[in-house]
C-alpha positions in Angstrom: 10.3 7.0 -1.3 13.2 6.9 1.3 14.6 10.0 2.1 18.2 10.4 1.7 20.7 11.8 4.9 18.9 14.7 6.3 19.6 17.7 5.8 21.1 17.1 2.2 21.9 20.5 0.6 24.2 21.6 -2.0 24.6 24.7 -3.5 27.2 25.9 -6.3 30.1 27.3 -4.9 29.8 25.5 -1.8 29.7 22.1 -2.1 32.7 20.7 -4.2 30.1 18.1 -5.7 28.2 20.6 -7.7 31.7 22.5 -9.2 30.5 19.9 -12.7 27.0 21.1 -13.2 27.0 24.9 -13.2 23.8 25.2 -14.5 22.6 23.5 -11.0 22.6 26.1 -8.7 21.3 24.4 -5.6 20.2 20.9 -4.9 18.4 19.3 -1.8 16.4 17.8 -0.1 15.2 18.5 3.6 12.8 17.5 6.5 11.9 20.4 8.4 10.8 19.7 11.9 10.6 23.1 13.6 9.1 26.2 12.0 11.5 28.8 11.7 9.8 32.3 11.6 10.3 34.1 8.2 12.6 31.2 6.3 10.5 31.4 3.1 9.3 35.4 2.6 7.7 35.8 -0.3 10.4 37.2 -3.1 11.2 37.5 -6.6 12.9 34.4 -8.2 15.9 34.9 -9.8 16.4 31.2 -11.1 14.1 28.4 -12.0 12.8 26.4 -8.7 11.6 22.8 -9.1 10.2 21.8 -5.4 8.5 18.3 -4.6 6.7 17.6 -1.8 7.5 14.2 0.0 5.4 14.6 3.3 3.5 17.7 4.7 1.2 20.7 3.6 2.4 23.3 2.4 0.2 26.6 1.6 2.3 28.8 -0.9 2.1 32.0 -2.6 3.5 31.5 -6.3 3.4 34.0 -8.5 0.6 36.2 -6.7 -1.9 33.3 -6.6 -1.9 30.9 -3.3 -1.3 27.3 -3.7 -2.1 24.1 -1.5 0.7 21.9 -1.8 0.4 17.7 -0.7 2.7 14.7 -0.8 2.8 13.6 -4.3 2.9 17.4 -5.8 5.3 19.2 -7.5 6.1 23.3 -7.5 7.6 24.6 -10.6 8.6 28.7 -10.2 10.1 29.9 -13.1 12.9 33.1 -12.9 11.2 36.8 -12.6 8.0 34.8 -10.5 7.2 35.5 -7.1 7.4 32.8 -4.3 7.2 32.3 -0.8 5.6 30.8 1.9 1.6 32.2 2.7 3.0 32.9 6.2 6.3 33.8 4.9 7.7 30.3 6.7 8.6 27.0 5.6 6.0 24.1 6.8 6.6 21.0 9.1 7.4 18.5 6.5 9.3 17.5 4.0 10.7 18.3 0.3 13.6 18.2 -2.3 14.6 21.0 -4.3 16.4 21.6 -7.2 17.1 25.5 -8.4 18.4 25.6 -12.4 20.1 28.9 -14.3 17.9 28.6 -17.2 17.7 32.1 -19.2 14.7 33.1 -20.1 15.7 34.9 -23.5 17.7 32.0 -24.4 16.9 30.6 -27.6 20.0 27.6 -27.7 18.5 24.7 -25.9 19.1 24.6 -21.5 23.0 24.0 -22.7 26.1 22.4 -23.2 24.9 19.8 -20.3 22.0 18.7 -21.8 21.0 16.5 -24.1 18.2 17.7 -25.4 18.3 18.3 -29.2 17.4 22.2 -29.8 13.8 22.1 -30.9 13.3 20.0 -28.0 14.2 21.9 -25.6 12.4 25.5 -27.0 9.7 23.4 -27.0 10.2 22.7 -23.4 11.4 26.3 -22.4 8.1 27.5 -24.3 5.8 25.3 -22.0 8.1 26.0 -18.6 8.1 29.7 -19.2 4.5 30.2 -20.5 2.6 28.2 -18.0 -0.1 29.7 -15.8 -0.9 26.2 -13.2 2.6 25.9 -11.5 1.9 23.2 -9.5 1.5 19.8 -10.6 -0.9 17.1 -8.7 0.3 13.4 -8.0 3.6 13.7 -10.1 5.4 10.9 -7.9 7.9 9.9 -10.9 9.4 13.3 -10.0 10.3 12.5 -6.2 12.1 9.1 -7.9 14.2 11.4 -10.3 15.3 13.7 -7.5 16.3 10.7 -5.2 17.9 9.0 -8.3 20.1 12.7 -8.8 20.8 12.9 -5.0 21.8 9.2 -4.8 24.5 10.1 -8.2 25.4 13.3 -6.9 26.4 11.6 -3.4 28.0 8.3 -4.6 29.9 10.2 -7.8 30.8 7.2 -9.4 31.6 6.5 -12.8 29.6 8.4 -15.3 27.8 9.9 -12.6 27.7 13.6 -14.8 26.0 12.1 -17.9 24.0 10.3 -15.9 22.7 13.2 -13.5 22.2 15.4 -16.6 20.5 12.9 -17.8 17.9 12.5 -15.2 17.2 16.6 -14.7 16.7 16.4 -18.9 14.0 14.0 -17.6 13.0 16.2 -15.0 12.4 18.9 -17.3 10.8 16.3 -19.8 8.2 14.7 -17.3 7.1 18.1 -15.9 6.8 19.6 -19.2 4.4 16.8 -20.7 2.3 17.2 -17.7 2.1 20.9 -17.7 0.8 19.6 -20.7 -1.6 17.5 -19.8 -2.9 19.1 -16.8 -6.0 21.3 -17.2 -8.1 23.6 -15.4 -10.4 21.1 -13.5 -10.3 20.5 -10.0 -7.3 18.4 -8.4 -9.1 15.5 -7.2 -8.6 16.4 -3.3 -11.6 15.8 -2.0 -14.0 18.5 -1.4 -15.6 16.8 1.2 -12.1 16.8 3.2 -11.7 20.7 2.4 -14.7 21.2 4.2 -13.1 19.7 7.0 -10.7 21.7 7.4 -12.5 24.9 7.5 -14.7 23.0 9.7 -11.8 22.7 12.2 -10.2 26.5 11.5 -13.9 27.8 12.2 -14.1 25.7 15.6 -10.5 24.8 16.8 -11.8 25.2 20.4 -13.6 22.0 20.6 -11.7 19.3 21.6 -11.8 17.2 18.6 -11.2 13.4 18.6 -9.9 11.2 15.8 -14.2 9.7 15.8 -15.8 13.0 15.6 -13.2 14.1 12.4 -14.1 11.1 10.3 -17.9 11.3 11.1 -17.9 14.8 9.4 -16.4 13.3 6.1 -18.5 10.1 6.6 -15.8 7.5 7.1 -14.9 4.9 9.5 -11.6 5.9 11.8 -9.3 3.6 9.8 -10.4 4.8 6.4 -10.3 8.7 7.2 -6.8 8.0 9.2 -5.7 6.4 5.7 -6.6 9.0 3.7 -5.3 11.8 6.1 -2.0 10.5 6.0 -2.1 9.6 1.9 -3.2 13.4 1.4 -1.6 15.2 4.5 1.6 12.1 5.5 0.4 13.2 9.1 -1.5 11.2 11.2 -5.1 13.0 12.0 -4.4 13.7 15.2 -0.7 15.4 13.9 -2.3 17.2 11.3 -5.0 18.7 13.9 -1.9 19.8 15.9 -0.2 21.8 12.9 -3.6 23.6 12.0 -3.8 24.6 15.5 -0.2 25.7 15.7 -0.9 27.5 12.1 -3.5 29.4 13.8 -1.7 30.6 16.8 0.9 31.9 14.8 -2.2 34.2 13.4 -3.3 35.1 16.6 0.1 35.7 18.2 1.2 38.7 15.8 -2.0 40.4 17.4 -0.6 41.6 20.3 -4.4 42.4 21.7 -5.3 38.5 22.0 -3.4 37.8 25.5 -1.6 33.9 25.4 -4.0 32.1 27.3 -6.8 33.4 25.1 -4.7 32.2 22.2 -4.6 28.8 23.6 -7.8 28.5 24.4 -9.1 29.6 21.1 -6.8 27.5 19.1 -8.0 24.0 21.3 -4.9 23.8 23.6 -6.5 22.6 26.8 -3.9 24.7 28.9 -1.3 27.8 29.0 1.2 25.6 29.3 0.3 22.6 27.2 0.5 25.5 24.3 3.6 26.6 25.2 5.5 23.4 25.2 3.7 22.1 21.9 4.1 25.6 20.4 8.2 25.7 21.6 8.4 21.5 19.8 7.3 22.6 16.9 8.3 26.2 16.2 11.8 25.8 18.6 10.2 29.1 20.4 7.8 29.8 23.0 4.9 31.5 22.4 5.8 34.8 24.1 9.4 34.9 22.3 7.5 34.4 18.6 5.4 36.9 19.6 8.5 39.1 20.8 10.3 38.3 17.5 7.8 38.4 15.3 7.1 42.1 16.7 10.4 43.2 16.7 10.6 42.3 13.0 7.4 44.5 11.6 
C-alpha cells in the first residue's frame, strides 16, 4: 500500500478540505520516525477512532486492556473508551487515522452523510458500541479504503463527497462484519515468535545476530527475515534496535540505573553508540529524556 505525502493530517476546522464532512473530525495518515515522549497519554475518548496500522508495532492500552498492534491490523476506540499508548508515546512506524462524531445515544442512523438505510446502521452502531475485541487482525481492505478516502479528499474532484462518504460507510461496514466474525481464539501470530521476544527483553545484553535470532524460532535467515518484516515491516536487525531503545526508555525514568549501565544492559556496545542511536530515533539524547521525562512526573 503506498503511503500518501507524509505527514497528511486534516482536522475539522483546520483544513478547508474537511469544512463538507462534519461528521469527520480528523483524518490522516502519518509515518512517525522519532519517538516523541508523551504524544499518545492514555485518555478518555471523546469521538470514535478508527486507526490502521501500515508498518510498525505498536503496544496500546485500549480501554484498560493492553493491545499488540502489527501491519495488517486495525484499532477501533469507540467515544467514553480509554486509549493511549502503553508508554504513553506513539511508536516508530506508521498508520492512518480517521476520528468520526458518532453519538452514542443516537438512534437515527450515523447521518445526513451516510447512506446507510436506518436499520443498517443501528445494526452497525449496535456491534461498534457493544464490542469487547477492539482490534482487528489482518484487515488489509481497510488500509485500501483509507488510502482511497485520502486520495478523494486530496484530489477533490467531481463527486468526490458522495464518493468519500461512501467509502467511510464501507469502512464502518467491513469493520463491523468482522467484529462479527472475529472470535476469542488466538490471532495467528506465532507463538513461537512471541517467545522470541521475551527471549530478547530477558537477555538484551548479548549481542544478538540476525543467525542466532532465527535459530531460536527454527528458521533459516531468509525465512525468519521474511517473516519479521511481514509481522513487524522492520528488518530483524531494526526491530532488535526498537526493542532495545523500548527498554531504555524503561530504564532511563529510574534515575538509580546510571547511562552507561543502561547501555550496557539494553545491548548497546558503547556510551556513545547509545546516545547517538537513542538521539536518531527519539530526537533526544539519553540524558535530556531522562531530564524531561523527570521534570514531567
Amino acid at each position: 500500500m503506498a503511503m500518501l505525502a507524509n505527514p497528511y493530517i486534516l482536522q475539522q476546522g483546520l483544513s478547508k478540505e474537511l469544512e463538507p464532512f462534519p461528521h469527520i473530525i480528523e483524518f490522516s495518515i502519518k509515518k512517525i520516525q522519532t519517538i516523541h515522549l508523551n504524544s499518545l497519554p492514555i485518555g478518555k475518548s471523546n469521538n470514535c477512532k478508527i486507526y490502521y496500522i501500515h508498518e510498525g508495532r505498536y503496544d496500546w492500552s485500549i480501554d484498560g486492556t493492553c493491545h499488540i498492534l502489527y501491519p495488517g491490523d486495525l484499532a477501533l476506540i469507540m467515544p467514553g473508551q480509554s486509549f493511549g499508548g502503553v508508554r504513553d508515546f506513539l511508536d516508530i512506524g506508521a498508520l492512518c487515522l480517521m476520528m468520526l462524531d458518532i453519538d452514542r445515544s443516537g438512534d437515527h442512523g450515523f447521518g445526513k452523510w451516510s447512506g446507510l438505510s436506518s436499520l443498517e446502521s443501528r445494526s452497525i452502531r449496535k456491534i461498534l458500541l457493544l464490542n469487547d475485541m477492539p482490534v482487528v487482525a489482518g484487515c488489509k481492505d481497510a488500509g485500501l479504503l483509507f488510502q482511497a478516502i485520502g486520495r478523494e479528499l486530496q484530489g477533490q474532484e467531481l463527486g468526490f463527497q458522495t464518493r468519500i462518504n461512501h467509502l467511510t460507510d464501507s469502512l464502518l461496514i467491513l469493520i463491523a462484519r468482522q467484529l462479527s466474525k472475529q472470535n476469542n481464539s488466538h490471532r495467528d501470530f506465532p507463538r513461537t515468535f512471541m517467545k522470541l521476544e521475551q527471549e530478547l527483553r530477558e537477555n538484551l545484553s548479548n549481542q544478538w545476530t540476525v543467525e542466532e535470532m532465527a535459530a531460536l524460532v527454527g528458521l533459516g535467515t531468509t525465512a525468519f527475515t521474511q517473516k519479521v518484516k511481514s509481522y513487524t515491516g522492520f528488518s530483524p536487525m531494526s526491530y532488535l534496535i526498537n526493542i532495545r531503545i523500548s527498554e531504555a526508555i524503561k530504564l532511563l525514568k529510574r534515575t538509580d540505573v546510571n547511562l552507561t549501565d543502561v547501555a550496557l544492559d539494553t545491548g548497546f556496545y558503547s556510551s556513545q553508540h547509545f546516545s547517538t542511536t537513542f538521539k536518531k530515533l527519539t530526537g533526544y539524547t539519553p540524558s535530556q529524556f531522562r531530564k524531561n521525562n523527570t521534570d514531567n512526573i
